[in-house]
N, C-alpha and C positions, 0 to 999 in steps of 0.2 A: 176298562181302559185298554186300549189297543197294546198289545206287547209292543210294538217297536217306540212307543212314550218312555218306556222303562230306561234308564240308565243301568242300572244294578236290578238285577230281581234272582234271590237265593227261594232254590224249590227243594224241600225235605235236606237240606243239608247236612250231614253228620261227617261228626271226624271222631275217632278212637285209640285216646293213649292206654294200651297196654290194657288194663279193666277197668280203664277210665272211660266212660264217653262224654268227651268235652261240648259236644254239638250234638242235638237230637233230635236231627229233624225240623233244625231250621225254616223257618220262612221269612226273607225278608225284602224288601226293596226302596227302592230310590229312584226319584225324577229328575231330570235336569231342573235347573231352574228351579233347587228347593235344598233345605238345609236338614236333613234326619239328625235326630238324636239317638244316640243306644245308650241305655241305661239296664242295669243290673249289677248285683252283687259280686262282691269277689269269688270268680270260680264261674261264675254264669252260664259264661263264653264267649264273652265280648271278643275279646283280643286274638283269640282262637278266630273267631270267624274273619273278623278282620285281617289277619294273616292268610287265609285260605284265599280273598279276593287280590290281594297285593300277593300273591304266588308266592309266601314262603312256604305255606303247607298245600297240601295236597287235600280234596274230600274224599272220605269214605263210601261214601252216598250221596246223591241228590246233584244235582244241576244248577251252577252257577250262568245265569244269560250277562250277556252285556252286550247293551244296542241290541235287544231283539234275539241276539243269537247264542248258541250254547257254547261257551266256551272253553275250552281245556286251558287251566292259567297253571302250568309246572314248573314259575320262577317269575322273579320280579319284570325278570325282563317281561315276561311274556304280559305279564300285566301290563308297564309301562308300554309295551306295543300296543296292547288296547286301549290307551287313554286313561290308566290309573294310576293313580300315585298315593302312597300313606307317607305320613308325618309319624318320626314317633317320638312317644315322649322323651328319648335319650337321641339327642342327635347324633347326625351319624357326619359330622364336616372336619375335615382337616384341619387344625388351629395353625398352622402357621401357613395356611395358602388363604387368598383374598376373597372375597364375598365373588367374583367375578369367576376363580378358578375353582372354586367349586361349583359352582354351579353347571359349568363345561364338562368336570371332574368324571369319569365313568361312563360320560355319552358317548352310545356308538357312532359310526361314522369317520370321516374326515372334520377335523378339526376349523371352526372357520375362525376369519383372520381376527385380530383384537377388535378393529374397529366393527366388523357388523355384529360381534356377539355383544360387544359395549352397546350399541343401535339397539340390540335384539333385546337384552336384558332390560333398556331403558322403557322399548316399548313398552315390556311388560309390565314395568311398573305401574306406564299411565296410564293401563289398561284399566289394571285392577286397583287403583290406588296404593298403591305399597313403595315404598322409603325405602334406598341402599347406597349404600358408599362401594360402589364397584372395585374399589382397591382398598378397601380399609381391611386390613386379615381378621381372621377370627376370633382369636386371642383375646385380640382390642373392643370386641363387640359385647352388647349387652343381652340378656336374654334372647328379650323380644327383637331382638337386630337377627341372630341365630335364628332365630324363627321367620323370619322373614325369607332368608338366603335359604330356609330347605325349603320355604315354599314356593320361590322362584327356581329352585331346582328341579320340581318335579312342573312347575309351571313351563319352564322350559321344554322338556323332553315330552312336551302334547298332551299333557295330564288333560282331562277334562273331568275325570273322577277324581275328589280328593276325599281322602282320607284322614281324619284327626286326632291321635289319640292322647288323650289327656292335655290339652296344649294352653291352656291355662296355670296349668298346675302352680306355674312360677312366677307368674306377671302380678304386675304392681293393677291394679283397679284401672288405671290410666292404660295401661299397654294391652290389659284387656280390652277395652272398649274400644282403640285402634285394633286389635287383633277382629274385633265381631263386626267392625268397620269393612276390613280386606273381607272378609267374609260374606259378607252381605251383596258389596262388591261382585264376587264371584257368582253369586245365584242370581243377580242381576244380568249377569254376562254368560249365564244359561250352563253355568257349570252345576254340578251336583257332588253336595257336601255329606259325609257323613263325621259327625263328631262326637267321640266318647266322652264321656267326663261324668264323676260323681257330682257334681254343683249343681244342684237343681233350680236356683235361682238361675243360672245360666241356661241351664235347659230351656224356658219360659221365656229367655229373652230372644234369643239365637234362632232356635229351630222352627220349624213348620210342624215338623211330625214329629214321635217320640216310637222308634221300638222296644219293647221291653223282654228280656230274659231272666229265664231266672233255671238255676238250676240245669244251664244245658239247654231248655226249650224256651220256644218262642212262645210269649203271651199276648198276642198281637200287638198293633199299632193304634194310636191314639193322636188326634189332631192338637198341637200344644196348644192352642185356643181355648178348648174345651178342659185344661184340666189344670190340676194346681200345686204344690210343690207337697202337699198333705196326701192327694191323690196318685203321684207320681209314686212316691214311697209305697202308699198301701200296694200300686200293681206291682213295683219292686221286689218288698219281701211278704209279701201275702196277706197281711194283716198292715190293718194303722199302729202308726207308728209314733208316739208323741215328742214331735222336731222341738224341744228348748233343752238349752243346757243349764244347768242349775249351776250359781253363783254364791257360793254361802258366804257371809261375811268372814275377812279372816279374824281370830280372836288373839287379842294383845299381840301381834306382829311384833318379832325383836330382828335385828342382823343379825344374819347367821354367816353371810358369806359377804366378804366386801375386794372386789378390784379396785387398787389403785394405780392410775397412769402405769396400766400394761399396754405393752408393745407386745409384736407377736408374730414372726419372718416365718414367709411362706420358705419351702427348701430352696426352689429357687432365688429368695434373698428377697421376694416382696414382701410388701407391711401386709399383712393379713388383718391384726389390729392394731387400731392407731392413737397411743394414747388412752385406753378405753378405763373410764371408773364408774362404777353403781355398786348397789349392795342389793342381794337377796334375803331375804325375810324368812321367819316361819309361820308356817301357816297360810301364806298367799302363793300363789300361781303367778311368776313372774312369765309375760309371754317375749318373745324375741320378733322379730318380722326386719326380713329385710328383700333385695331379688338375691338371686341365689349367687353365691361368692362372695358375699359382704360382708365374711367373717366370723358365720353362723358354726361353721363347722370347725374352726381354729378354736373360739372361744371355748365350744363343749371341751375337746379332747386338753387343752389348757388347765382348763380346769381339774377334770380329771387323771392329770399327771402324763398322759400323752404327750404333749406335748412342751417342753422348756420356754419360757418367755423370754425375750430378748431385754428384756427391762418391767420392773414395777414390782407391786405384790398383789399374791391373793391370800386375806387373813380368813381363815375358818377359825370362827369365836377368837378371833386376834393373833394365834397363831397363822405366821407366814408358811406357807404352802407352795411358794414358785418356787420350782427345780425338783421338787419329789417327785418321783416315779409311782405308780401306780402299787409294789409292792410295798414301798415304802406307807406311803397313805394308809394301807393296810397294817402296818406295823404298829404305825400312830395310835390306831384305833377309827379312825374315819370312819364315820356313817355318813356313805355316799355311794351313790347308786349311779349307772353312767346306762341311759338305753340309747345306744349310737344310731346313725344314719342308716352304717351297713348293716343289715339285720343277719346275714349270712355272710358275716366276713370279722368282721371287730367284733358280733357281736353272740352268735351262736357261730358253732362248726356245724354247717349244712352236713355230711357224711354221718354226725353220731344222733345218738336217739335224744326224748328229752332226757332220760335221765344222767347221764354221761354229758348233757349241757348242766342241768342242776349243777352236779357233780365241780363243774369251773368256780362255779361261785361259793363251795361249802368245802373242796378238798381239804385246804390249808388248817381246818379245823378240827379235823381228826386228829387221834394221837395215835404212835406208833407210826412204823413203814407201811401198813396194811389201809386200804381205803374199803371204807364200809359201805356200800351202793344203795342198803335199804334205806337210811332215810331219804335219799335224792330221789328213788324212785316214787317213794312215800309223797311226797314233796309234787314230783310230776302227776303224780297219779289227782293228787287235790287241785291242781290247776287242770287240770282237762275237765274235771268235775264243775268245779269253782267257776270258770272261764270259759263255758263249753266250746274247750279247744275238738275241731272235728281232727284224729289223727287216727293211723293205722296202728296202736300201740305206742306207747312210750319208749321201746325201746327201735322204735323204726326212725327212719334217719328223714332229720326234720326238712333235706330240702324237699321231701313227697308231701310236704303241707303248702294250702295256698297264702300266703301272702299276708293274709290276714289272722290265720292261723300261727302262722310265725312270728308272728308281731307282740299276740297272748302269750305266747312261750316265753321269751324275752322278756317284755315287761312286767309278767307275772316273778317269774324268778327274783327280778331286780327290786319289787315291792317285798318278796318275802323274806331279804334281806336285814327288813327295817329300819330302813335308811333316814338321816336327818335331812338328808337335801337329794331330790331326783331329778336328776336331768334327763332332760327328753328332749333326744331332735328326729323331728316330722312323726312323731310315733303314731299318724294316720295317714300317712302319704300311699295311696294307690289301695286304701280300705275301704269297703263298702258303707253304709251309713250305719248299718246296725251294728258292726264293729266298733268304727268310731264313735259312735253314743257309749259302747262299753270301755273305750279307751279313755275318754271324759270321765266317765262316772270312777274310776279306779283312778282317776288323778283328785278327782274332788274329794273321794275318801281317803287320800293321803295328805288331805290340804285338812282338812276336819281332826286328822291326830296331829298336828300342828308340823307336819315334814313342808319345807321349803321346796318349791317345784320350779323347774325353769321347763320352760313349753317353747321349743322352738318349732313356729308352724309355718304355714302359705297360704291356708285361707282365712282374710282378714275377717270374714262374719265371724271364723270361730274366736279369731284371739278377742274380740270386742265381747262375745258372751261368755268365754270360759273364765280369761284373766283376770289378776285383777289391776295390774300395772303393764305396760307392755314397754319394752326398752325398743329403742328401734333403730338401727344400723345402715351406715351407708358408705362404701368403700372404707369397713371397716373402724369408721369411725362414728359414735354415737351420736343422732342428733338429737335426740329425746328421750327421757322414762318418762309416760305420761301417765295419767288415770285412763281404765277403761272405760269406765262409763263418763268419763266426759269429753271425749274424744272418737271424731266421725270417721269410717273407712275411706275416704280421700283424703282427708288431712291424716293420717299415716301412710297413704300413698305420696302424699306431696314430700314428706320426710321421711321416705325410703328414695325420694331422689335427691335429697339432697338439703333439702328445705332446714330450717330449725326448728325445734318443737314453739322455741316463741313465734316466730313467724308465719308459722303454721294455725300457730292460736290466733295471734293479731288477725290473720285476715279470715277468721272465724268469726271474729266479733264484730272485726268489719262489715 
């Protein structure tokens, strides 16, 4: 194929942190007029390369083209002058300026007047098919609304390369399938897509091509036509990989934890939860699912004494629980285990090692002034083993671990606590697949010594084959606990917007 077909094409690319090489030698490219996939592991290089083309990083080696020619990209901008744009999974918009003003927000030039950028944003729309309230602020917006407004942001500024990273992560089934709509859109209108994501159903639906990494290097390219979400895995992590998650029945399920008519004020004074009652079980995997804000993150830390309720109760075995503090809980006697959102914030300290993380969760149980390190070391030492956490020592500071690795450290500590109920929220968000198969399997053997699990997740395949109930959330208020196995991934997307769980079922049966 003629070089100047190429929209993107990376030759021997490499980039090197310190005595890391994240890139080794890359090779990769893209057409107009087509949708690539990048898939690999945590660590690969995905995200790395992807920042190399959108000029936050620099290469070490090798030669990035675009249109044909060799490009020097030493900053976003320099990208954006070439027609590139990424998306990334953490938006980057102003909450209290309008879909209209960011999108204007940071472009060079002179400023043009309201009315042709209203014109100009509109065209865009009908361009590429995409929905927006050019005055609705952001705040006010929903995911997938957000996700719209960066991609008319970089649509703006002459993108014709887009970039996508993980941009499902958060969507309802419904918001996705309008997202791979704009998408489709785009390759139709001769643009060229590339899109990271672990979802390999997604992969098969979306792309054209498939690149695969692993390890830093490029394992070539594969036509997604030709291959299947079995075969994706094996080029993935090198070997097959057996994709089901195992469901054990729970045995004599009793309540262990029950909310009743909790309420639950964001700091700024909104309902976070509204009203919210279920009870959790032992022995089962209670799953959560809602879009992201729906009160996912108030209920965890609520629970776990983070957070003061503005009304109601939560009885652990009938004892009331609302207003105790965390150490308190611990006073009580509480077996309960809290694996939070932030993995390096609430929940390890990224600067100490593991064992000085161990250390947070067993301090209080020394006697004397004197704290004894060896069994936390002890402790760390059996989870690197146990968990093949890949790390530079136990005593090296965890935020030099990828992601995935961070994730074992935490939730390993918080199992070996032996806790009667474990909350987990997203404890596979941004993990490769052989991660999360080990993140399942260490939640199913805690559902098997009868500990109560709360699963808060985002992809709805897994809460349908892991859980075994899934509660389901929407502007904080509950509109279902249903059965897993008898209930479809759209009807929990219809009631994550909103729908009822009956009405959800009526027009099931319908």
């Amino acid at each position: 194929m003629a070089e100047q077909e190429y929209a993107i094409r990376c030759d021997k690319i490499t980039k090197v942190f310190g005595s890391v090489v994240a890139n080794d030698q890359i090779d990769l490219d893209v057409r107009y007029g087509e949708i690539l996939a990048l898939l690999g592991e945590n660590g690969s290089g995905k995200t790395t390369l992807m920042n190399m083309i959108s000029g936050i990083y620099h290469p070490d080696g090798g030669t990035i083209y675009v249109d044909g020619r060799a490009a020097s990209i030493q900053s976003p901008l320099d990208a954006q002058n070439l027609g590139v744009g990424m998306i990334h999974q953490h938006f980057k918009l102003v909450n209290i300026f309008s879909a209209m003003e960011n999108i204007e927000l940071g472009t060079p030039g002179k400023k043009l007047p309201p009315k042709v950028l209203r014109r100009k944003v509109e065209d865009l729309c009908e361009k590429y098919g995409l929905e927006t309230d050019p005055d609705k602020p952001i705040h006010a917006m929903s995911v997938s609304e957000k996700q719209t407004v960066e991609i008319l942001k970089v649509l703006y500024r002459g993108a014709r390369i887009l970039i996508l990273d993980e941009p499902t992560a958060v969507l309802t089934p419904q918001e996705t399938d309008k997202l791979f709509a704009i998408l489709r859109q785009m390759r139709k209108a001769g643009c060229a897509v590339i899109i990271i994501t672990h979802k390999l159903n997604e992969v098969l639906s979306i792309s054209d091509r498939v690149t695969i990494l692993r390890k830093g290097k490029s394992y070539g390219t594969v036509n997604t036509a030709e291959v299947n979400v079995s075969k994706l895995t094996e080029l993935m992590v090198g070997r097959a990989v057996t994709l089901e998650i195992d469901r054990p029945k729970p045995e004599d399920p009793e309540d262990i934890l029950k909310l009743v008519d909790l309420t639950v004020r964001r700091k700024d004074g909104s309902v976070a939860l509204d009203d919210v009652s279920f009870s959790i079980r032992t022995g089962e995997i209670l799953g959560v699912a809602g879009v992201a804000g729906s009160g996912q993150k108030e209920l965890c830390e609520t629970i776990a004494g983070l957070i003061q309720p503005a009304q109601g109760a939560i009885l652990y075995k009938k004892e009331n629980l609302a207003g105790k503090t965390p150490r308190e809980l611990i006073e009580m006697g509480i077996s309960m285990s809290f694996v939070p959102e932030d993995r390096l914030g609430m929940g390890l300290v990224a600067g100490m090692g593991m064992t000085d993380n161990m250390l947070l969760k067993t301090y209080t149980q020394g006697k004397g002034p004197f704290v004894d390190r060896a069994p936390a070391r002890a402790m760390a030492e059996s989870l690197v083993e146990k968990l093949d956490i890949v790390t530079a020592g136990v005593e090296a500071p965890v935020r030099m671990m990828s992601g995935g690795n961070v994730q074992k450290v935490l939730l390993g500590r918080e199992i070996e606590s032996n806790p009667d109920l474990l909350i987990t929220a997203y404890p596979v968000r941004g993990l490769d697949i052989n991660s999360s198969y080990l993140v399942y399997d260490l939640l199913n053997e805690q559902k098997k010594k009868g500990v109560a699990v709360v699963y808060i997740g985002e992809d709805l395949d897994v809460l349908l084959q892991l859980c075994d109930r899934i509660l389901v959330l929407c502007h904080g208020k509950v509109t279902g606990v249903v059965d897993a196995a008898a209930v479809s991934k759209e009807q929990i997307g219809l009631m994550m917007t909103g729908e009822s769980a009956q009405e959800v079922m009526e027009y099931g049966n319908g």
